[in-house]
VMD Tcl script that draws the C-alpha trace (Angstrom):
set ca {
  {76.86 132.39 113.21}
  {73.18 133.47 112.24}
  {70.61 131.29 110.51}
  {69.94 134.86 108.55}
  {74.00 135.02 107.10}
  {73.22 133.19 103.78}
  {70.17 135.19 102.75}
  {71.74 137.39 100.51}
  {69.99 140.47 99.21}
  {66.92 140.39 100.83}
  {67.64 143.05 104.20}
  {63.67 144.16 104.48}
  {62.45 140.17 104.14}
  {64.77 139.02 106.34}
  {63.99 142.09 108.85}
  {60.37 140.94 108.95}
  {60.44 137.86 109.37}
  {63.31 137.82 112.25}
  {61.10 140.41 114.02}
  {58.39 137.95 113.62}
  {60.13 135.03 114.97}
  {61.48 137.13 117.96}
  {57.60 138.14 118.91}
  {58.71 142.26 117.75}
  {56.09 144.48 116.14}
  {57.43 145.06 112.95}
  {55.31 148.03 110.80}
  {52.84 147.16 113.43}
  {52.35 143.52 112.25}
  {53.21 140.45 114.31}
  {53.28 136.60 114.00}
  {50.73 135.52 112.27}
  {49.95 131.79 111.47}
  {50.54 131.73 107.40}
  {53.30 132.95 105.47}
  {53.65 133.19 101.57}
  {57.40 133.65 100.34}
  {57.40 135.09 96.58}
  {60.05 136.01 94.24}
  {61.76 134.77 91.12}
  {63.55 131.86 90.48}
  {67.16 131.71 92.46}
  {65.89 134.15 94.54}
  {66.32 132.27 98.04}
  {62.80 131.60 98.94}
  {63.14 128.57 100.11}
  {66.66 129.23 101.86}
  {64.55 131.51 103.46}
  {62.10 129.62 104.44}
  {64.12 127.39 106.21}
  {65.76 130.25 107.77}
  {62.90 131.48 109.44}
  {61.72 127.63 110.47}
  {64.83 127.38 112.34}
  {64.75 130.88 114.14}
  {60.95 130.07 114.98}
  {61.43 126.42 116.29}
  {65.12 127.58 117.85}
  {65.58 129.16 121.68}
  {66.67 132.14 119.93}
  {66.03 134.57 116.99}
  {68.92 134.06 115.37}
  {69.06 129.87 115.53}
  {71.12 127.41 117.78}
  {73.10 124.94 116.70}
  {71.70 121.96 117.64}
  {68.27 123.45 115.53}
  {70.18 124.74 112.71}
  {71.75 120.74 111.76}
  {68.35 119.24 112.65}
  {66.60 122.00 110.02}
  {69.73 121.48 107.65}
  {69.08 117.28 107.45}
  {65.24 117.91 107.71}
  {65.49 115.91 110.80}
  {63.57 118.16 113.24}
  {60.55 116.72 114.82}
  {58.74 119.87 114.46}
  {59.25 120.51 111.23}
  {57.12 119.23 108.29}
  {58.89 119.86 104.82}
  {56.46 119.34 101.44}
  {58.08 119.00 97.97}
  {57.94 117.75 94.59}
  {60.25 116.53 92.14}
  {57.65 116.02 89.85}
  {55.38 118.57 87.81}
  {52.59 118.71 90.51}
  {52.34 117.98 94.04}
  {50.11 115.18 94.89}
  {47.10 115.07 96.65}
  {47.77 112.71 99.13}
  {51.43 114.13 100.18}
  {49.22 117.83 101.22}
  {47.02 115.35 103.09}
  {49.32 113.58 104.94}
  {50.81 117.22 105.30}
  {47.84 118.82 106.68}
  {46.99 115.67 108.90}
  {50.26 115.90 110.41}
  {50.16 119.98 110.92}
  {47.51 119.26 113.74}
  {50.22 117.70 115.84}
  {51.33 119.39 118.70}
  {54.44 120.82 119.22}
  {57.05 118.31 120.75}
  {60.03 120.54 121.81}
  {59.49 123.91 120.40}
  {57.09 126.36 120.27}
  {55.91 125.79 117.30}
  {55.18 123.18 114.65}
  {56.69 124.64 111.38}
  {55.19 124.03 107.92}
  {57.12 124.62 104.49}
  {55.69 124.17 101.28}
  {57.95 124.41 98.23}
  {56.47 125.32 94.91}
  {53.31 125.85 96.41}
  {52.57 126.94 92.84}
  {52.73 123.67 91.40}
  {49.04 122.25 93.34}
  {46.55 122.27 90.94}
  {43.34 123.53 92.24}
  {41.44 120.36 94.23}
  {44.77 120.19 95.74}
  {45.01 123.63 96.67}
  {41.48 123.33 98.48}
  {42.69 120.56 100.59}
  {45.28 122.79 101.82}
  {43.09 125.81 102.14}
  {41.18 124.12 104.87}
  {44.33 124.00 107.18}
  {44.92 127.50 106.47}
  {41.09 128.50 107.52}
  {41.18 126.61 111.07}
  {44.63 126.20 111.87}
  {46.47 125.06 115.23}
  {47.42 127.84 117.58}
  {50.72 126.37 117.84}
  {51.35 125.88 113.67}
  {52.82 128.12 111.27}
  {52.65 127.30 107.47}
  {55.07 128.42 105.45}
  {54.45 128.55 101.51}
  {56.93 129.42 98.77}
  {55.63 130.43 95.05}
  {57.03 132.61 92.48}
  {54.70 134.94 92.31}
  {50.96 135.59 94.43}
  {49.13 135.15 91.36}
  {50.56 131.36 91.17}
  {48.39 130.84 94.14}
  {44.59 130.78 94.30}
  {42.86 134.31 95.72}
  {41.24 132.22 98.83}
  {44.47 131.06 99.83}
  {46.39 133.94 99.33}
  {43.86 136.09 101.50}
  {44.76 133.78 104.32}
  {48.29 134.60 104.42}
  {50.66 137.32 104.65}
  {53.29 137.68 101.89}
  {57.07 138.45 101.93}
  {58.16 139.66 98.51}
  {62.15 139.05 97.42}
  {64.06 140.58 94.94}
  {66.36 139.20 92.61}
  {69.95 139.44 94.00}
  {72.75 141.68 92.97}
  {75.36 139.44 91.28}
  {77.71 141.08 93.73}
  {75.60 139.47 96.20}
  {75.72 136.17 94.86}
  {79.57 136.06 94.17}
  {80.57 137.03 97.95}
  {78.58 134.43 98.72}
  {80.44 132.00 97.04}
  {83.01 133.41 98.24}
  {82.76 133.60 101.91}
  {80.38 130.31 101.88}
  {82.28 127.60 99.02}
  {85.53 129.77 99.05}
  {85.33 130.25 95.19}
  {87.76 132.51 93.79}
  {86.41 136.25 93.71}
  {86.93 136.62 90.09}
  {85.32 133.10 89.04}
  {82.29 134.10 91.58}
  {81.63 137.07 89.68}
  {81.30 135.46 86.53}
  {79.38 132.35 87.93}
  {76.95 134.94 89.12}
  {76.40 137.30 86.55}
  {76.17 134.27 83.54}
  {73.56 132.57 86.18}
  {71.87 136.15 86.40}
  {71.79 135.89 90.33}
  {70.16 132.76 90.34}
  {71.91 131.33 93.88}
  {71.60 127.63 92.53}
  {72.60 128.16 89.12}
  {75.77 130.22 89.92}
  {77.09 127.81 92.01}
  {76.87 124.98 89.94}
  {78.39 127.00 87.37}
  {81.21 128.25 90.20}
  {81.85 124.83 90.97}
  {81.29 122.91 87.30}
  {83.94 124.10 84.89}
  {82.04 121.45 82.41}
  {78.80 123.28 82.87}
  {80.42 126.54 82.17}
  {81.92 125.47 79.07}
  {78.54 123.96 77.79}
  {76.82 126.85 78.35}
  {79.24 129.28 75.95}
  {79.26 126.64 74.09}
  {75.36 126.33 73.07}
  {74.98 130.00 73.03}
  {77.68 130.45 70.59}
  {75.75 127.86 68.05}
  {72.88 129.42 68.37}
  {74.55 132.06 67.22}
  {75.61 130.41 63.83}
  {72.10 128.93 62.79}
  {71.99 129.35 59.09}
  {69.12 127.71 58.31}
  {66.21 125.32 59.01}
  {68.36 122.23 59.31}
  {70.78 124.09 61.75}
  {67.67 125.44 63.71}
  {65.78 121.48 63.74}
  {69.14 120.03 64.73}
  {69.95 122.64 67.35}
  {66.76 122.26 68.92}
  {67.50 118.50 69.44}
  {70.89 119.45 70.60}
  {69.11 121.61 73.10}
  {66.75 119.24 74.59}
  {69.53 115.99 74.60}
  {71.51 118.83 76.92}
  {68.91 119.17 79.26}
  {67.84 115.70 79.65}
  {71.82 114.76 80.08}
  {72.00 117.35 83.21}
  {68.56 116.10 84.37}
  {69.38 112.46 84.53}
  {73.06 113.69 85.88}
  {71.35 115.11 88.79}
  {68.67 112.29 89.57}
  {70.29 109.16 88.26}
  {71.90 108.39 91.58}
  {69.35 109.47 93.73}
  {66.94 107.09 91.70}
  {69.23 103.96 91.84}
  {69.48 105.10 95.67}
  {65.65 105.06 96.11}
  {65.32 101.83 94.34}
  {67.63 99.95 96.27}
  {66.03 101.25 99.49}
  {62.66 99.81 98.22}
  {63.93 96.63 97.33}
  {65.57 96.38 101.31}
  {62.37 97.66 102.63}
  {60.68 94.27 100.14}
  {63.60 91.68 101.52}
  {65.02 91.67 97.96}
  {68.45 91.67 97.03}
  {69.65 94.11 94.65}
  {69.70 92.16 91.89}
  {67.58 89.37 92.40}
  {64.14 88.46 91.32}
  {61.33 90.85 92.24}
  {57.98 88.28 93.11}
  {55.14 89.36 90.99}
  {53.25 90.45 94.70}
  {56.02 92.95 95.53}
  {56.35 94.61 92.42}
  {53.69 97.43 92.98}
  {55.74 99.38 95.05}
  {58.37 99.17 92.72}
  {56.29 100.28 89.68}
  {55.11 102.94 91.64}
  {58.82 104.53 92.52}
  {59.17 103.87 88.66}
  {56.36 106.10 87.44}
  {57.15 108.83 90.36}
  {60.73 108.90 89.07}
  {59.52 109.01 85.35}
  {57.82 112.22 86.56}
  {60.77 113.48 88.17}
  {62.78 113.36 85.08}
  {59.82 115.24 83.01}
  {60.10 118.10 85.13}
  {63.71 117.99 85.47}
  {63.94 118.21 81.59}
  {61.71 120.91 81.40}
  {63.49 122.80 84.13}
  {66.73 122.47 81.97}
  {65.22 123.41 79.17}
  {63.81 126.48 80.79}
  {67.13 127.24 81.74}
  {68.68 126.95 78.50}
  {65.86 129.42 77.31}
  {66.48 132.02 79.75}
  {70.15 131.92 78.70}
  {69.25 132.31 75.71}
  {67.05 135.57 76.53}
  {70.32 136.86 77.94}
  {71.88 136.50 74.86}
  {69.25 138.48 72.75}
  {69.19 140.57 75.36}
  {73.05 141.46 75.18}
  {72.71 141.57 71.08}
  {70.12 144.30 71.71}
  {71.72 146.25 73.64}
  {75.13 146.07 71.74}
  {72.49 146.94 68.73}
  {71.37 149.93 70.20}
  {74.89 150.70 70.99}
  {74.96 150.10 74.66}
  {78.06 148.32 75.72}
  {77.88 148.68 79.38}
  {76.43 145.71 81.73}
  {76.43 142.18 79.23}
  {75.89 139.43 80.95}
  {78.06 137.01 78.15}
  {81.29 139.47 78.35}
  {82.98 136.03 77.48}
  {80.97 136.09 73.91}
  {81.17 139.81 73.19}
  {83.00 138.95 69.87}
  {80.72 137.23 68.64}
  {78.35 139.49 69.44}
  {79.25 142.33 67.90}
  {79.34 140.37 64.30}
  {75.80 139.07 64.58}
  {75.10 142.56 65.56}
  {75.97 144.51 62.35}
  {74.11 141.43 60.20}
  {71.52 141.96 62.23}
  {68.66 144.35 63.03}
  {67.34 145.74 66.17}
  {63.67 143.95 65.09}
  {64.68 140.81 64.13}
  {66.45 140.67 67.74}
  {63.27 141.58 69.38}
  {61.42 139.03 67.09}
  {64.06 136.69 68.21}
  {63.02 137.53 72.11}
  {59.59 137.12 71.66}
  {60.04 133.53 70.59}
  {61.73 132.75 73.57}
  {59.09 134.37 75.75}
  {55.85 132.09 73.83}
  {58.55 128.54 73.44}
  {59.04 128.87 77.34}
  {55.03 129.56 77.77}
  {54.45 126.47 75.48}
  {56.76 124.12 77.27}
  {54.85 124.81 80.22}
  {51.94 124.22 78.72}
  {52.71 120.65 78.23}
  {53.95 121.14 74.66}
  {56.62 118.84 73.40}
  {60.13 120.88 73.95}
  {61.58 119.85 70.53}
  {58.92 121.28 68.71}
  {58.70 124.52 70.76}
  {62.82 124.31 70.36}
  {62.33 123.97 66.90}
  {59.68 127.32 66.38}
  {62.07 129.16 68.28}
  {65.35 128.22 66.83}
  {63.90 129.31 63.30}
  {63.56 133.04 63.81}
  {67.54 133.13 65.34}
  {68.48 131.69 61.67}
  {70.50 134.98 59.80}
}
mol new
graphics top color blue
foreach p $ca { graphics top sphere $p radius 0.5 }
foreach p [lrange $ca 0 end-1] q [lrange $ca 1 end] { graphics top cylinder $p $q radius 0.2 }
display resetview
């Protein structure tokens, strides 16, 4: 087995990077000691980037075993691994990051460095990290991941050398599933073309029947808005969704973090915090507080882009192209909207998406941006 098999449509990144690893020209470029992984969301980049950690701190190109578990449980003592759960990664974790990239190697060859959503340091933290990448160890390799280089300020992108992805086929995606979760074929191709090759999001959705069904459910009320009060309470709807799967997917890891600070204290789950021990505590409170603002945004994000899928499907059906929907499951429904609808008011509809997603990332409330949005689907 290859540390390479799971990276799924990406033959030229993953060509470059194992000839990199392996010490092969490649295009008459070699190692180098900074890396920038870019490409859209569900793309792989991190998968990637783990990948090519474990072929360059493994005896051999391709990853041994022993390397491959240590890199899967983050466990490998040359391996540094920076990420956030939060909106922004903090200052002090790309110290502590950079302060511990000037470590020598301990039983490879190198000392890796991955840093997920590079994207999300704002600029004084991006400057800390630029100073790493300006004088770096022989013996370190950095390893950033970021949706796009423009995410990424010029000085720092100069420093490295970029790997682009692409967004997967959803044939791809579902013989993933296949081979790697042993979904069913048929429920694998769906998974992945309603999660529009997202990797993450179509296995959830291969291995959540709940998740499916909540999905074609929301899209098919959007679909019925009427009116103002259907587009208000929708956009409520909407954003009590996405909290519910954002608190689904931290909830346990919070109540797991909590009760490891309270051992770490000498407290008891359960029993009284002393007024001296309790800053620790408050600050796992307000870290997880940020974790579940950016894992409601994320979901609502989510919700958004299956929403553009929707419009996108309507437009096409519109302009009387029937081939390649993404909701097959909704086509029905569809079609009706379609002749009460116009071609404009579709791309109206689309537009508002695009700015509610922009304004949710720009910090404005999500029912409100929900709400703007919601009101140009009403027919």
């Amino acid at each position: 087995m290859s540390v390479w098999d799971e990276i799924v449509g990406q033959p030229e990144a993953v060509a470059t990077l194992r000839a990199a690893a392996g010490g092969t020209a490649d295009g008459g470029n070699t190692m180098t000691h900074a890396w920038l992984i870019t490409g859209p969301p569900g793309s792989g980049r991190s998968n990637l980037a783990y990948a090519f950690a474990t072929a360059l701190l493994s005896t051999h190109v391709d990853g041994d075993p022993d390397t491959i578990a240590q890199v899967t449980a983050r466990s490998h003592p040359d391996l540094t691994a920076l990420s956030t759960t939060a909106m922004t990664i903090k200052i002090e974790d790309v110290r502590e990051t950079v302060r511990r990239s000037y470590y020598a190697p301990s039983i490879s060859r190198y000392r890796v460095v991955i840093v997920e959503d590079a994207d999300r340091m704002i600029e004084r933290t991006s400057n800390t990290l630029l100073k790493a990448l300006e004088e770096p160890p022989a013996e370190t390799v950095w390893i950033l991941c970021a949706p796009s280089e423009a995410d990424l300020l010029p000085t720092i992108r100069s420093r490295v050398r970029s790997v682009r992805l692409r967004t997967p086929s959803v044939a791809d995606i579902a013989e993933l599933l296949h081979t790697r979760d042993g979904i069913d074929r048929d429920l694998a191709e769906q998974s992945a073309r309603l999660a529009q090759s997202h990797i993450g999001m179509a296995r959830r959705l291969a291995t959540d029947a709940d998740a499916r069904a909540r999905r074609e459910d929301t899209l098919r009320s959007v679909l019925d808005i009427r009116d103002v009060s259907d587009a208000v309470v929708m956009a409520q709807r909407l954003v009590d969704i996405a909290g519910a799967d954002a608190k689904a997917y931290t909830g346990e890891r919070d109540e797991q973090e909590r009760e490891r600070v309270l051992r770490s204290l000498g407290v008891e789950p359960g029993g009284t915090i002393p007024p001296a021990l309790r800053a620790p505590l408050r600050d796992l409170e307000n870290d997880q507080k940020r974790r579940a603002k950016r894992g409601l945004i994320d979901g609502v994000d989510r919700i958004l882009t299956d929403l553009l899928s929707l419009y996108r499907d309507l437009l096409m059906q519109q302009l009387g192209r029937v081939e390649g929907l993404i909701n097959t499951e909704l086509v029905r429904e569809i079609r009706e909207v379609a002749q009460s609808s116009t071609p404009e008011t579709t791309l109206q509809t689309m537009e508002a998406i695009r700015e509610a997603r922009e304004r949710i990332g720009a910090n404005i409330t999500p029912t409100l941006a929900l709400e703007a949005m919601l009101v140009t689907a009403i027919r």
